[in-house]
C-alpha positions as CSV (number, residue, x, y, z in Angstrom):
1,X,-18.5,59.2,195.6
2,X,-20.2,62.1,193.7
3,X,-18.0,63.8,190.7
4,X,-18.1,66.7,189.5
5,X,-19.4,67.6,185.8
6,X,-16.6,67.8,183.2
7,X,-16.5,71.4,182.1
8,X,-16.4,71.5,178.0
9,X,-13.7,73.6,176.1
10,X,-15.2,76.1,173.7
11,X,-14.6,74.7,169.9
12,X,-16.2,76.3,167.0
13,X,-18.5,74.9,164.4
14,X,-17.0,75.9,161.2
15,X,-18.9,76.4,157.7
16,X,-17.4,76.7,154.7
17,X,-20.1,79.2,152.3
18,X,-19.2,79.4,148.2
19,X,-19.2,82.9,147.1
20,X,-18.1,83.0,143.6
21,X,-17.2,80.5,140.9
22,X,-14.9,81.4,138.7
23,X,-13.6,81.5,135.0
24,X,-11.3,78.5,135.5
25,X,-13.8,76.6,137.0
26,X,-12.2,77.3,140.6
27,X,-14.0,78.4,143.4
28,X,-13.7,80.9,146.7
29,X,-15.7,80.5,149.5
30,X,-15.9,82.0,152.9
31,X,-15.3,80.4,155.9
32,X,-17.5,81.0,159.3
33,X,-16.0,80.0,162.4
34,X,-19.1,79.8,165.3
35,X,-18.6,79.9,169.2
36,X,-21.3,79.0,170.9
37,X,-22.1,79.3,174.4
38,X,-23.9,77.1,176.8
39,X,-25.8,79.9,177.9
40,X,-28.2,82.3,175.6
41,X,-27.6,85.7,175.0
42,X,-26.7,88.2,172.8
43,X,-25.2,87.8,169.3
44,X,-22.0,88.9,168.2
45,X,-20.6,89.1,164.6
46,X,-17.3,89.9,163.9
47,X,-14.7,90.0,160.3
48,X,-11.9,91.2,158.9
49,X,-9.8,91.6,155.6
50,X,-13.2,93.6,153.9
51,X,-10.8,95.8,151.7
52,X,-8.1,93.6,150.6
53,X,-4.7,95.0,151.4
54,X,-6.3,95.1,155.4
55,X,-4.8,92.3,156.7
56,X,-4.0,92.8,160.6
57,X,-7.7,92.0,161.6
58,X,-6.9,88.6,160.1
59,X,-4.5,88.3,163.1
60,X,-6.8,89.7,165.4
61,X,-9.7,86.7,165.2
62,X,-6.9,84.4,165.0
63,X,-5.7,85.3,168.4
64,X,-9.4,85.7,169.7
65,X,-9.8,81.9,168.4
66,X,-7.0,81.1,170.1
67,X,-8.7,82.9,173.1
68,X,-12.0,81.6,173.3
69,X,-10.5,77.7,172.8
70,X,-8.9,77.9,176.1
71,X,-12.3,79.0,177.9
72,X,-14.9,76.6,179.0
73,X,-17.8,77.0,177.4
74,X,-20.1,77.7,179.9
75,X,-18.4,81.3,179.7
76,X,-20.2,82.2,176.7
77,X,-23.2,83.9,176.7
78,X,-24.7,84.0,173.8
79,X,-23.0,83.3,170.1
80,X,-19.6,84.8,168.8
81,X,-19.2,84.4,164.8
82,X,-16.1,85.1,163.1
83,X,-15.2,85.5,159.5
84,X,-11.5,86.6,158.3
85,X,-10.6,87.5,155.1
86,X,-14.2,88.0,154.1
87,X,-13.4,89.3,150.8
88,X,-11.4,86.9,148.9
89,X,-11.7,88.8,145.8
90,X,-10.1,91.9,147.3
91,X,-7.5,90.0,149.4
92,X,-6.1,88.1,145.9
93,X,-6.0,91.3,144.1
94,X,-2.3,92.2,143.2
95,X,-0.6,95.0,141.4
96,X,3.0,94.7,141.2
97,X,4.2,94.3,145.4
98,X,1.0,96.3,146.4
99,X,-2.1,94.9,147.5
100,X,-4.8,96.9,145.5
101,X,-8.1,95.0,147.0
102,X,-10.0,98.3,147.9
103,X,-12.0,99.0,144.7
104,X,-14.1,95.6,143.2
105,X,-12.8,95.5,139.7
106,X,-15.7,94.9,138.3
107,X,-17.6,97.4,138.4
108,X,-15.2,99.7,140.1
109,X,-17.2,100.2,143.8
110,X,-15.7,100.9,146.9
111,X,-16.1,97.1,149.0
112,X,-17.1,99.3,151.9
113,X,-19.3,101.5,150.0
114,X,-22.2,98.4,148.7
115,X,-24.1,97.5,151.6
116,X,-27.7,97.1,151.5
117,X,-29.7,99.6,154.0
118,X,-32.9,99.2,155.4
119,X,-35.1,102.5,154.3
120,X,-38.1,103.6,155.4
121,X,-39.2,107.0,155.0
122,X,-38.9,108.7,158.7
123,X,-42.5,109.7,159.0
124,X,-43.1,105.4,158.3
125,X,-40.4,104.4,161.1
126,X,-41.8,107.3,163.5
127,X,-45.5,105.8,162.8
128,X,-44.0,102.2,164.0
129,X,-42.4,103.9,166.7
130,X,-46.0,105.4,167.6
131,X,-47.5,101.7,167.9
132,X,-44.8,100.5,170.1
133,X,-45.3,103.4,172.9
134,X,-46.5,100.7,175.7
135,X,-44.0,98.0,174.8
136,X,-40.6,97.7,176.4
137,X,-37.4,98.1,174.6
138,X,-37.0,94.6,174.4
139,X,-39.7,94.0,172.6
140,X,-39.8,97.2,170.3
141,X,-36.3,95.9,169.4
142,X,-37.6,92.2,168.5
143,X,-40.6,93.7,166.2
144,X,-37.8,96.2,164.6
145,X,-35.7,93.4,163.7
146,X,-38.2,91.3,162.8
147,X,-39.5,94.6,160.1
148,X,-35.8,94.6,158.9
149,X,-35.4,91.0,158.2
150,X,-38.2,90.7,156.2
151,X,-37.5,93.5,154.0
152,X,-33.8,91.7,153.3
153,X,-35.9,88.5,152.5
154,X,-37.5,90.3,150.0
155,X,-34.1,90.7,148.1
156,X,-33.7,87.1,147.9
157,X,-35.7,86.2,145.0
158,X,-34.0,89.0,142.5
159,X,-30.8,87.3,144.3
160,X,-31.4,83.9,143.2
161,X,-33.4,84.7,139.7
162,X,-32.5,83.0,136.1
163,X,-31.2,86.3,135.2
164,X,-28.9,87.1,138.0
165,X,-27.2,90.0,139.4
166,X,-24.0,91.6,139.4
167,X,-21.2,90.0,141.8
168,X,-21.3,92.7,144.6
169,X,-24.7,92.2,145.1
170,X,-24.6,88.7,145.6
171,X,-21.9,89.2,147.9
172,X,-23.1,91.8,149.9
173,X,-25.9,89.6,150.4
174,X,-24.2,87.1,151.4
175,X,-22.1,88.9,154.2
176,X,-25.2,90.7,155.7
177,X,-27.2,87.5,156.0
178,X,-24.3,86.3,158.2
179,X,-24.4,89.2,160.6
180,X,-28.4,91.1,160.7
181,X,-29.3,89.2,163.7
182,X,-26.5,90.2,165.5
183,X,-26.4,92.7,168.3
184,X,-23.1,93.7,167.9
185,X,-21.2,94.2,164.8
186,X,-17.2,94.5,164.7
187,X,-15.5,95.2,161.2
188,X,-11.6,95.4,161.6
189,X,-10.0,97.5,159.3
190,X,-6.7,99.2,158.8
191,X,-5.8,102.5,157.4
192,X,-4.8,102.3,153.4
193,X,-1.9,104.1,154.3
194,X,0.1,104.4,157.8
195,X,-2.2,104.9,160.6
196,X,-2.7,105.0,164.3
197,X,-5.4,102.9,165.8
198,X,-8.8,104.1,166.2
199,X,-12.5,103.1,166.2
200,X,-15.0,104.9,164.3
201,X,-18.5,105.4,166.3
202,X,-22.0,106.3,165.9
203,X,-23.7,108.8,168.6
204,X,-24.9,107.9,171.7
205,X,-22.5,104.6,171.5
206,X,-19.1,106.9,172.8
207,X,-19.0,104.8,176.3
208,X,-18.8,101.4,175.0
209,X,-16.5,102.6,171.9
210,X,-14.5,103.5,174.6
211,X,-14.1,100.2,175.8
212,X,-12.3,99.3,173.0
213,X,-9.7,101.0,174.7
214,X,-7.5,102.2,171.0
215,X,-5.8,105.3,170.7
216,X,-9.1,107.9,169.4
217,X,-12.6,107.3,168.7
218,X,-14.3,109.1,165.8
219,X,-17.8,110.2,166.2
220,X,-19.7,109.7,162.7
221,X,-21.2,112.9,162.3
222,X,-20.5,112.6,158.5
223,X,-21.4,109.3,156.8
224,X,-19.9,108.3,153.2
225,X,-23.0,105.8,152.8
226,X,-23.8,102.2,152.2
227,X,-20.9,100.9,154.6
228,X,-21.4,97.9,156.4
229,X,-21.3,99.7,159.7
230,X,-23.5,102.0,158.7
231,X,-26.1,99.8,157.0
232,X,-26.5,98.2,160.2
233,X,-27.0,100.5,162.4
234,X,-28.5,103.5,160.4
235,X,-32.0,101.9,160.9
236,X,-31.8,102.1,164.4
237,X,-30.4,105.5,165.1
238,X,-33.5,106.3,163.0
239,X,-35.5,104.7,165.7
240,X,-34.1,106.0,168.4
241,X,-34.2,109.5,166.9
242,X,-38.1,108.8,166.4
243,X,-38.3,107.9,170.0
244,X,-36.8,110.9,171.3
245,X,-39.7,113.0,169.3
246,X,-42.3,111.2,170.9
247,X,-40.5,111.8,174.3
248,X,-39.8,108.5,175.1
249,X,-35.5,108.3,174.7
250,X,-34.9,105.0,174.0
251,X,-30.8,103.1,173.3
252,X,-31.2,100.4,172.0
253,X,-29.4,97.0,172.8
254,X,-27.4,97.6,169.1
255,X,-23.8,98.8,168.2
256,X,-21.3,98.9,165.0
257,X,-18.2,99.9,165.2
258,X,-15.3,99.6,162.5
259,X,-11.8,99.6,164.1
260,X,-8.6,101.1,162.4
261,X,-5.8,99.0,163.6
262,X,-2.8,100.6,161.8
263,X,-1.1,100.2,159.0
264,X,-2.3,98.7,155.2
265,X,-0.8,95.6,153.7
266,X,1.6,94.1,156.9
267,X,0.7,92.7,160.1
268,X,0.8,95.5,162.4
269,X,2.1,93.7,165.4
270,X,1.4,96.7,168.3
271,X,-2.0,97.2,166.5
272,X,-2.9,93.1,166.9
273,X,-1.9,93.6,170.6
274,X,-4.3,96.7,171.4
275,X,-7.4,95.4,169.5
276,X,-7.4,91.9,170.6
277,X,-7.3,93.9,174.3
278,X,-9.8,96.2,173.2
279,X,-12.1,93.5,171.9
280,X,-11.6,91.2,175.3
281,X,-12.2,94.1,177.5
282,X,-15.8,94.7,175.0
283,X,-16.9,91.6,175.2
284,X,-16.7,90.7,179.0
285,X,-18.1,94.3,180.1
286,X,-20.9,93.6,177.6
287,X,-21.6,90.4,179.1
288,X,-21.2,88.2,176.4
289,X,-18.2,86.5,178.2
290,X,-18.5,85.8,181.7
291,X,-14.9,86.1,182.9
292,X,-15.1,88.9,186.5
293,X,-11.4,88.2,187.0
294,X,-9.9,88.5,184.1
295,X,-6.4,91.2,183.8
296,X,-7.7,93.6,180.8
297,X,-5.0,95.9,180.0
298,X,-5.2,99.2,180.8
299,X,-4.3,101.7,178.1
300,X,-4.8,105.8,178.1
301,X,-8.0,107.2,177.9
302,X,-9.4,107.3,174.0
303,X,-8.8,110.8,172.2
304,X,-12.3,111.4,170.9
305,X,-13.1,113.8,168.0
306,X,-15.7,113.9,165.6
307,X,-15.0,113.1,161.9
308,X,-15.6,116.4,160.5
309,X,-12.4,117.8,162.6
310,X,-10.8,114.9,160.6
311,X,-8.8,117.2,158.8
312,X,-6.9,115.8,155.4
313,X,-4.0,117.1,153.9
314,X,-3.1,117.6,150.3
315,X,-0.1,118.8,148.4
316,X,0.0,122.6,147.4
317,X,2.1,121.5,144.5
318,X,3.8,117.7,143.2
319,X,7.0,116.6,144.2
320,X,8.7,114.5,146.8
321,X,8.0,114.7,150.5
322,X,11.7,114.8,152.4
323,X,10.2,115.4,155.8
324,X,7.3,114.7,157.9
325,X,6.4,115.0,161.3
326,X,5.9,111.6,162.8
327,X,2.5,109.6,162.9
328,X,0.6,110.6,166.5
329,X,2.5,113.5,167.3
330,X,0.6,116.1,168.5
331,X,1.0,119.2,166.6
332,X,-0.1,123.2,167.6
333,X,-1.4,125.3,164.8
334,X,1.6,126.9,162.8
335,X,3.6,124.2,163.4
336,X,5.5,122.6,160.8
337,X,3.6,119.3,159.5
338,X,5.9,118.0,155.9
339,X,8.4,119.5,154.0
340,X,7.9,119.1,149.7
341,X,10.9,119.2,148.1
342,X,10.1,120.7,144.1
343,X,11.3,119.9,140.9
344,X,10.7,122.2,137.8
345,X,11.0,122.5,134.0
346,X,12.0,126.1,134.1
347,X,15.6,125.8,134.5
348,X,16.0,126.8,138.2
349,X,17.3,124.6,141.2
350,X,14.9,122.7,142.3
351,X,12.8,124.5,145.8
352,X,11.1,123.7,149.4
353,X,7.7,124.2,150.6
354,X,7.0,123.5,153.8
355,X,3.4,123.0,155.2
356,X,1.9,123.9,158.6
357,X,-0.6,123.0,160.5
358,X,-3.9,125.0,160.5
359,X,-4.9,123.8,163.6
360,X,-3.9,121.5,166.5
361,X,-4.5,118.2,166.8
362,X,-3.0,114.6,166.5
363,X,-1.6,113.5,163.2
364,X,-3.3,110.0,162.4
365,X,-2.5,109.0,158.8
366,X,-0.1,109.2,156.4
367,X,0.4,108.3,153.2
368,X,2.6,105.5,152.0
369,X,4.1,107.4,148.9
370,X,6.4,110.4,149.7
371,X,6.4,111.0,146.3
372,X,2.9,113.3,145.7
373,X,1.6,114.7,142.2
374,X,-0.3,118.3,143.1
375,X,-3.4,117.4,145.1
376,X,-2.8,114.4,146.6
377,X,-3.2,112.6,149.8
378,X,0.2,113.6,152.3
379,X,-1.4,113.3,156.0
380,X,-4.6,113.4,158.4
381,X,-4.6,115.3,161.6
382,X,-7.3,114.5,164.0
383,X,-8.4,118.6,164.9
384,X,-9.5,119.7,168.9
């Protein structure tokens, strides 16, 4: 009697990479967590935990681990890496009860805000685009990669010289090595404040940020530079841009996305629920997981806006915000957003100011502090 081959659970290989030695002689290290799949395909490279106090991502892969053990492994296609907490320098930073792991303190940079990016002038990256007329995208996209690799080689010797460099850079290195042959890129954020959930996007990507299925997508028309998003995917927009002026539209195989799943410094237990969902539903319809049957929730349509109707809100004057509207309302222009309540040093009872809205839209941040000093950060409301 014939059996039946024995179908293999999905376990990861785990790596555990140093990243920094310190003082004390202690050191912190990042750990990899690989899925493999019996069949080839794409890549996918996912973390979390890249500003410190960000921590609900951290429950996200730990769920999607959970996930991907109970599949067999003939369901993968292709290569899943995972890396939470992938700043433990950020995610150990305390000040008092806050977690203050946004800025290194160092040299004072924004974590998000170091990444190495691929530049080539645009007349160079049009030329390549020139010679690769008669290829196929496939192949274009092989000899692009291959271009960017070897420029990120180049770094390597400055990386590992007698007189070193500074921290960031060896840890920026470190995380991009992990992730520049991937095809997708996931980097799971939260808001520094109290947000809603949403995925910033890059143009021509809005129908598979959709699939991510959280509450607005935000087009990055504006870019703050060096993020790790961005310095993976900037080089390729470039391309495709090139493409288009040689008449021959090409979108590529490539995507980066950074999802905004809630609140700062707590677990946000709604937001784990709609990205692990959203991050399911991406990878099956992508075809990295081959699972036809399997129940993807079904949430709202996305709210999609681009980031320069991302309108911020700052106090007219300091004092203590008594009311605010509530995070996702929808608000009409004219309508009342917070109310300041104003102390004074000129012997007079203390006044209200209340702010309106300019225009309508969705309110999608807030600050923690209700207590504001003139000019700073109260709310965000996502414009029409």
């Amino acid at each position: 009697m014939s059996r039946g081959k024995t179908k293999l659970a999905m376990i990861p290989t785990i790596e555990t990479i140093p990243l920094q030695q310190l003082a004390s002689g202690d050191h912190l290290s990042l750990q990899l967590y690989k899925f493999i799949g019996s069949r080839s395909g794409k890549k996918v490279y996912i973390q979390s935990n890249l500003h410190g106090g960000e921590l609900t991502g951290n429950a996200v892969i730990h769920r999607l681990m959970e996930w991907l053990t109970t599949l067999e492994s003939d369901r993968l296609m292709g290569e899943i890496w995972l890396v939470p907490v992938c700043n433990p320098v950020g995610v150990n930073i305390r000040s008092h009860h806050y977690a203050s792991g946004r800025f290194d303190p160092y040299s004072g940079h924004n974590w998000n805000r170091i990444f190495w990016e691929y530049e080539e002038k645009f007349s160079e990256i049009k030329a390549f685009a020139q010679s690769q007329l008669a290829l196929d995208p496939q192949t274009i996209q092989a000899n692009f990669r291959q271009r960017i690799q070897a420029a990120f080689l180049a770094l390597k010797p400055t990386i590992d010289s007698a007189a070193g460099v500074p921290f960031h850079e060896k840890y920026r290195y470190l995380l991009q090595s992990l992730c520049l042959d991937a095809d997708y890129v996931l980097d799971l954020h939260t808001s520094s404040d109290r947000g809603i959930t949403y995925v910033y996007y890059f143009p021509n990507r809005q129908e598979s940020a959709a699939l991510l299925q959280l509450e607005a997508g935000i087009l990055l028309d504006e870019y703050d530079g060096e993020a790790f998003d961005e310095a993976f995917i900037k080089p390729w927009l470039a391309l495709e841009e090139a493409f288009g002026e040689l008449e021959k539209p090409i979108r590529f195989d490539v995507e980066a996305y950074t999802l905004e799943l809630g609140a700062g410094m707590q677990i946000d237990s709604e937001a784990v629920d709609r990205g692990i969902s959203g991050i399911q539903t991406y990878l099956i319809t992508q075809g990295i997981l081959d699972l036809p049957n399997f129940p993807c929730s079904a949430y709202p349509p996305m709210r999609f806006s681009p980031r320069s109707k991302a309108r911020r809100y700052y106090a007219p004057r300091g004092g203590i915000v008594q009311w605010r509207v509530p995070l996702g309302t929808t608000v009409q222009a004219g309508d009342d957003l917070y109310q300041l309540l104003i102390f004074n040093k000129a012997e007079k009872l203390p006044g209200v100011q209340t702010v309106q809205a300019d225009r309508s839209g969705q309110v999608f941040d807030v600050a923690i502090s209700q207590a504001v000093s003139e000019g700073e950060y109260v709310l965000g409301v996502l414009e029409d």
